[in-house]
C-alpha positions as CSV (number, residue, x, y, z in Angstrom):
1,X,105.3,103.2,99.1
2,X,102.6,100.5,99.8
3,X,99.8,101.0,101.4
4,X,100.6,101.1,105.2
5,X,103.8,99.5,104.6
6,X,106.0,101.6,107.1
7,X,103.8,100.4,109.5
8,X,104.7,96.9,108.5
9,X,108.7,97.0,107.7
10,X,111.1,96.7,110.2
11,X,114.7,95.9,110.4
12,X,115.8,92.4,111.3
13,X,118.6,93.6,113.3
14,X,118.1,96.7,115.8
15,X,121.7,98.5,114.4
16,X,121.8,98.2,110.6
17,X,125.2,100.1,111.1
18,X,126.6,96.8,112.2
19,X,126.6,95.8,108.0
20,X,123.1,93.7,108.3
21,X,120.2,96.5,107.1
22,X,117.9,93.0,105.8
23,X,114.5,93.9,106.3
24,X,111.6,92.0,107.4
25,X,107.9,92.4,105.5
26,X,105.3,91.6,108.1
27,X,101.8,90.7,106.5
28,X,102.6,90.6,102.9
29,X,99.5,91.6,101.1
30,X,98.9,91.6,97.2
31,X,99.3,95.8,96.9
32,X,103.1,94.5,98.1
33,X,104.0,93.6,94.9
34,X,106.6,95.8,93.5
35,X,110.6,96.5,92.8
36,X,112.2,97.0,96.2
37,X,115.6,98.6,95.9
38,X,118.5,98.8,98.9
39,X,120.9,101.6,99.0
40,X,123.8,101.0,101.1
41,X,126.2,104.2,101.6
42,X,129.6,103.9,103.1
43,X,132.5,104.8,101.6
44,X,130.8,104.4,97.9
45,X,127.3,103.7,97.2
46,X,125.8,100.6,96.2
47,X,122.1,99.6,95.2
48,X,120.2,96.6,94.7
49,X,116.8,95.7,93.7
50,X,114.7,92.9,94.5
51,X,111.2,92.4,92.6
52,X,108.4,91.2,95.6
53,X,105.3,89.1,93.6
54,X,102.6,88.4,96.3
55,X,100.2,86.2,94.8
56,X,96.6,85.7,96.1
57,X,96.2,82.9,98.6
58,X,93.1,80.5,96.4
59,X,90.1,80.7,97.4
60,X,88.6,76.9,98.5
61,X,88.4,74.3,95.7
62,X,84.8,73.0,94.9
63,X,84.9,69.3,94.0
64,X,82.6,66.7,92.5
65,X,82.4,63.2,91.5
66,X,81.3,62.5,88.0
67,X,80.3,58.4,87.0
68,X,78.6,55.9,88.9
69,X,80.8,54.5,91.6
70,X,80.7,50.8,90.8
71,X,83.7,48.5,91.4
72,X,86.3,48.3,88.2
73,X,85.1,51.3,86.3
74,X,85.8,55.2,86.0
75,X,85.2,57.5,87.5
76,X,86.2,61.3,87.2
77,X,87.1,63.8,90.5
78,X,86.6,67.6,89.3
79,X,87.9,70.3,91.2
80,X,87.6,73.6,90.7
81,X,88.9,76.4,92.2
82,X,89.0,80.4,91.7
C-alpha cells in the first residue's frame, strides 16, 4: 500500500500459476519500508511475511585535514557525513 507502489511491482515470471509468484520491487524508495506478506492458495493456504528496511542512500561526506603536514608526525582525516 506504498505510495505508487502498484505502479512499481511486477511479477518476475509472466505466469505465477507455474509455482514462481516472486516479485520484483522496482525503485525502492524509503516509504517502501514495511511487512510484506505472500499468500499462496492451492489446495491449502499458506502465508509468509517478509520485513523490507529501505535505508536512505548518505548524503556526500565532508572531509578535512586537521595538523600540519610535516614528514613523521600526525595528522588527523575528519569526515563527516549526514
Amino acid at each position: 500500500s506504498g505510495s505508487g507502489l502498484q505502479d512499481r511491482v511486477a511479477f518476475v515470471q509472466n505466469d505465477p500459476s507455474q509455482y514462481d509468484a516472486s516479485i520484483r520491487l522496482a525503485d525502492l524508495q524509503v516509504s517502501d519500508t514495511g511487512t510484506y506478506q505472500c499468500r499462496v492458495k492451492k489446495n491449502t493456504v499458506a502465508v509468509h511475511e517478509v520485513i523490507v528496511t529501505v535505508q536512505e542512500k548518505p548524503a556526500t561526506p565532508q572531509c578535512w585535514t586537521e595538523g600540519e603536514l610535516i614528514e613523521g608526525s600526525s595528522i588527523l582525516l575528519r569526515c563527516y557525513s549526514r
